[in-house]
Backbone as CSV, one residue per row, in Angstrom:
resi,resn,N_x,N_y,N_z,CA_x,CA_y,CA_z,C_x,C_y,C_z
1,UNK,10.308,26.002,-2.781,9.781,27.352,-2.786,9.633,27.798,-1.334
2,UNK,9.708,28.878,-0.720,10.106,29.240,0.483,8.918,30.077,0.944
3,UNK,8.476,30.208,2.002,7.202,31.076,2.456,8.009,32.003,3.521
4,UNK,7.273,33.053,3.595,7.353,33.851,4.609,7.222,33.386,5.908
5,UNK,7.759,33.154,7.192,7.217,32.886,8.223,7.645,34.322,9.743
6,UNK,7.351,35.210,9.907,8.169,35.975,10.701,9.459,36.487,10.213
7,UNK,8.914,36.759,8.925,9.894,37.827,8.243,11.274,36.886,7.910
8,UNK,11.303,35.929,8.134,12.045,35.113,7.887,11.535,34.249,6.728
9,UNK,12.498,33.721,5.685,12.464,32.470,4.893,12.292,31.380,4.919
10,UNK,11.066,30.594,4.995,11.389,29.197,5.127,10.918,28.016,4.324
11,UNK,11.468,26.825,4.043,10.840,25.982,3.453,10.016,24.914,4.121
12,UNK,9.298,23.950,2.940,8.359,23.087,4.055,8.620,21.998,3.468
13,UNK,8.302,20.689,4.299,9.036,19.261,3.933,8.305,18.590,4.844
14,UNK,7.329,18.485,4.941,6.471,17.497,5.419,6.807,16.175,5.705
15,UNK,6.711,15.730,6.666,7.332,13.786,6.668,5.944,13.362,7.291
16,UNK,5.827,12.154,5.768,4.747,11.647,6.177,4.728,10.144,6.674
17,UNK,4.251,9.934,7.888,4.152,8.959,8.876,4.157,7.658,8.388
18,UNK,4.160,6.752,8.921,3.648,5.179,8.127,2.254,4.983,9.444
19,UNK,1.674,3.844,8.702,0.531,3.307,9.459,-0.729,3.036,8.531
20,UNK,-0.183,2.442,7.707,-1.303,2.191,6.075,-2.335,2.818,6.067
21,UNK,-3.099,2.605,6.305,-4.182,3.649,5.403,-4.815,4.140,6.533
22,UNK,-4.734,3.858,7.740,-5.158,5.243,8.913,-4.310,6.280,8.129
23,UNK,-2.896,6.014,8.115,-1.563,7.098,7.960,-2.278,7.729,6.404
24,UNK,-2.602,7.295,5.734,-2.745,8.105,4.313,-3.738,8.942,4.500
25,UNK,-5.081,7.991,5.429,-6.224,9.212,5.360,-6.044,10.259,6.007
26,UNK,-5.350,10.247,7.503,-4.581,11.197,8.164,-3.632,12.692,7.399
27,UNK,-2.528,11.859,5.939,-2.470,13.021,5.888,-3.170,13.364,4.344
28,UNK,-4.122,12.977,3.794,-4.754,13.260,3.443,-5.355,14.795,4.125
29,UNK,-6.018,14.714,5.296,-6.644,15.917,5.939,-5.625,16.582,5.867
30,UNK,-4.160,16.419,6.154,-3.162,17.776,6.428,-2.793,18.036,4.840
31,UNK,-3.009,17.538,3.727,-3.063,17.922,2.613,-3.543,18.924,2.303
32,UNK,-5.021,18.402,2.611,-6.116,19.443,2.238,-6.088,20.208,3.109
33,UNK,-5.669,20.313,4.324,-5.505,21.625,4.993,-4.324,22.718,4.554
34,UNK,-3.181,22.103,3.705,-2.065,22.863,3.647,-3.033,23.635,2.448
35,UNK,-3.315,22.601,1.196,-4.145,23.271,0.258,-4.775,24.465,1.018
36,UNK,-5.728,24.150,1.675,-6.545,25.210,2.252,-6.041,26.771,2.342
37,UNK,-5.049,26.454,3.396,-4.156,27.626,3.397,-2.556,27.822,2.645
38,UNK,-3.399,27.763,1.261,-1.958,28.203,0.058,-1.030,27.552,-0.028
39,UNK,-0.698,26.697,0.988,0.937,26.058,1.199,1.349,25.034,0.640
40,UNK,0.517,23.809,0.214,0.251,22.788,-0.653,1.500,22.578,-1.812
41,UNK,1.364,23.923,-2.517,1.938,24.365,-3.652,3.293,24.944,-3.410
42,UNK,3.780,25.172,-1.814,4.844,25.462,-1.853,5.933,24.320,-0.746
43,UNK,5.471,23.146,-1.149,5.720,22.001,-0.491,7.360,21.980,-1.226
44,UNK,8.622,21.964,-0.931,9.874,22.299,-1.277,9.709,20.443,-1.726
45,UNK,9.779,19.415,-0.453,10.687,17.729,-0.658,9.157,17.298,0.121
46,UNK,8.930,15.876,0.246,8.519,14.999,1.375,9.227,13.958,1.642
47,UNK,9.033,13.785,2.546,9.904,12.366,3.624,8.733,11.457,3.857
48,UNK,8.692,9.905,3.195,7.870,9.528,3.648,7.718,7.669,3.722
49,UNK,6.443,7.250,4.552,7.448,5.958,4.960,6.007,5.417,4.806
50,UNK,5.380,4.069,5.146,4.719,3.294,4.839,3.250,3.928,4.112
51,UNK,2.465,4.139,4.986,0.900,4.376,4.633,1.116,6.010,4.127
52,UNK,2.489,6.630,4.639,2.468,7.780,4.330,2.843,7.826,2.818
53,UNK,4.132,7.038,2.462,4.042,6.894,0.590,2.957,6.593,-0.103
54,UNK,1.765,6.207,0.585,0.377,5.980,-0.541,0.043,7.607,-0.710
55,UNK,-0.073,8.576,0.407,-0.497,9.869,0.275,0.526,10.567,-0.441
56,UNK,1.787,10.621,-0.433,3.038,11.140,-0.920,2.942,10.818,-2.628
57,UNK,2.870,9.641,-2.827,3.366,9.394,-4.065,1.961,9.497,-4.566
58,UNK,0.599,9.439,-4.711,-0.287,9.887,-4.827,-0.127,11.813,-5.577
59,UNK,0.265,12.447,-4.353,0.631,14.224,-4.481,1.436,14.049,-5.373
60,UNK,2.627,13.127,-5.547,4.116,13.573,-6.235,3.368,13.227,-7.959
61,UNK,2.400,12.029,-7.578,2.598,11.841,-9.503,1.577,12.031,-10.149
62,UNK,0.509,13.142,-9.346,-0.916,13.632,-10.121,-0.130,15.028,-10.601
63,UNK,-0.753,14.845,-11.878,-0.875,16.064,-12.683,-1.340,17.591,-12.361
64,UNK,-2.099,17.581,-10.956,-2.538,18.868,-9.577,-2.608,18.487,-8.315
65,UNK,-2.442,19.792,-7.626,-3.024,19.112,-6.468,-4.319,18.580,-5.946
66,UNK,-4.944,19.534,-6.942,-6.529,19.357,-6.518,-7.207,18.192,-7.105
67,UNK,-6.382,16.948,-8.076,-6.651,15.704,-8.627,-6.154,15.129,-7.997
68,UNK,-4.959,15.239,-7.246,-4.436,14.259,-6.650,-4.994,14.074,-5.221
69,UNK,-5.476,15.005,-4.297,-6.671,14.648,-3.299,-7.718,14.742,-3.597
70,UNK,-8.568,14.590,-4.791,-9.387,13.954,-5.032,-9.275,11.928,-5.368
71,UNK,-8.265,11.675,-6.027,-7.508,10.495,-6.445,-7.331,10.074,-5.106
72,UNK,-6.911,10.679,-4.402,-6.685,9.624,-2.879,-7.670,9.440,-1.811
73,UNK,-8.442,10.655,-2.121,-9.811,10.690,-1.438,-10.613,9.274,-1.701
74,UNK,-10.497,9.680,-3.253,-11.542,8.376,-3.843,-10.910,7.173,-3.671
75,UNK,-9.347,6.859,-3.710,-8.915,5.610,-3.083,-8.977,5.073,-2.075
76,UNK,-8.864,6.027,-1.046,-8.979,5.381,0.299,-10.889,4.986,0.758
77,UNK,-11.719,5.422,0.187,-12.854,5.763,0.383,-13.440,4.229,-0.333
78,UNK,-12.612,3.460,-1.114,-13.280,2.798,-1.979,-12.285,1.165,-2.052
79,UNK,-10.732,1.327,-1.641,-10.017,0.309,-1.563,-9.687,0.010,0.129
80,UNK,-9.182,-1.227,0.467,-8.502,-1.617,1.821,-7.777,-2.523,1.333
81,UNK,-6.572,-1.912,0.978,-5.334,-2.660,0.132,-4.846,-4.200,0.931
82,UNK,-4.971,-4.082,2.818,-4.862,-4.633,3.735,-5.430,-6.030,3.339
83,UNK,-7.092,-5.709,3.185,-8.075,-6.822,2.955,-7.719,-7.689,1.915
84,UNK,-7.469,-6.818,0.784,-7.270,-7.460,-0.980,-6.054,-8.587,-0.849
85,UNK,-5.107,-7.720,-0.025,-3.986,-8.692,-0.056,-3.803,-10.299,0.372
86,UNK,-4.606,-10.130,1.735,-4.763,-11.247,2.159,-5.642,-12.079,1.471
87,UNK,-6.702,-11.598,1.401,-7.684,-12.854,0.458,-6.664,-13.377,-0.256
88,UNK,-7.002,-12.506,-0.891,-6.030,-12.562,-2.470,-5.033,-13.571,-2.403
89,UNK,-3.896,-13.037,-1.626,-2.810,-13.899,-1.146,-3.776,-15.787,-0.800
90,UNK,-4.261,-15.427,-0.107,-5.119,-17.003,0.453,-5.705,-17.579,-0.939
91,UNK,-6.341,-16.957,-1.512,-7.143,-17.745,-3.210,-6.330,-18.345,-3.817
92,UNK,-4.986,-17.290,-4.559,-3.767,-17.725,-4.951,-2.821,-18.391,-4.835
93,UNK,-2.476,-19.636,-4.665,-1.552,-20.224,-3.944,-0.238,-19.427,-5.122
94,UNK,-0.144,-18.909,-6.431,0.765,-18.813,-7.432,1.231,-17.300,-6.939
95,UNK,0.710,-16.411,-5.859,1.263,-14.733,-5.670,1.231,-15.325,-4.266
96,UNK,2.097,-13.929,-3.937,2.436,-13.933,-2.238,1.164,-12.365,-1.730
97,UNK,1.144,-12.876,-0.625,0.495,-11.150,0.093,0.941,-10.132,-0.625
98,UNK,2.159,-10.125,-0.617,3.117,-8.731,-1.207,2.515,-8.572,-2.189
99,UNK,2.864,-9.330,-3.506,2.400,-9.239,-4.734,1.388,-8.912,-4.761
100,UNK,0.144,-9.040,-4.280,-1.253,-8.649,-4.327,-1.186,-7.454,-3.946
101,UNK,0.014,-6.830,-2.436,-0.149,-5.617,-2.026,0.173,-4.649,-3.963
102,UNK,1.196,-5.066,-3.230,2.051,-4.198,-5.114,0.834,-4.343,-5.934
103,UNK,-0.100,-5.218,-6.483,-0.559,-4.865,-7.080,-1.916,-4.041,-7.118
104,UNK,-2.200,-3.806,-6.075,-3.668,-2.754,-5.631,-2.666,-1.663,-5.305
């Protein structure tokens, strides 16, 4: 969907950063800021790479926008996928780090 920018047409495509969950809470705020100002909703694609696919795929597979930064709000606020893994990984000798990541 295309916005006005200077009388011109344009679309928006956000690329979201990697850097685990600094990177998600990060664009978390530019979420809720696009929300803020209308644009949220006229997000065309995203490009996105480590900590930034937790915020991305979060937006892409909630049912709104306004559930889906709430949903990531409350995730990041409440998980450290980082932490889980490793224990986790260490308790388990039968899963790897990964597997624990994948699974939080």
């Amino acid at each position: 969907m295309a916005v006005m920018i200077g009388g011109e047409q344009k679309r928006i495509g956000p690329a979201l950063s990697g850097g685990g969950f600094r990177a998600a809470g990060f664009h978390l705020g530019a979420m809720q800021k696009l929300q803020e100002l209308r644009l949220l909703d006229k997000v065309d694609v995203l490009s996105c790479v480590s900590g930034g696919s937790i915020a991305g795929g979060v937006l892409v597979s909630s049912r709104s926008q306004t559930a889906a930064l709430g949903i990531l709000s409350q995730y990041l606020a409440t998980r450290s996928i980082a932490v889980a893994s490793v224990v986790g990984g260490l308790l388990d000798p039968l899963e790897t780090r990964l597997e624990k990541l994948a699974d939080s």
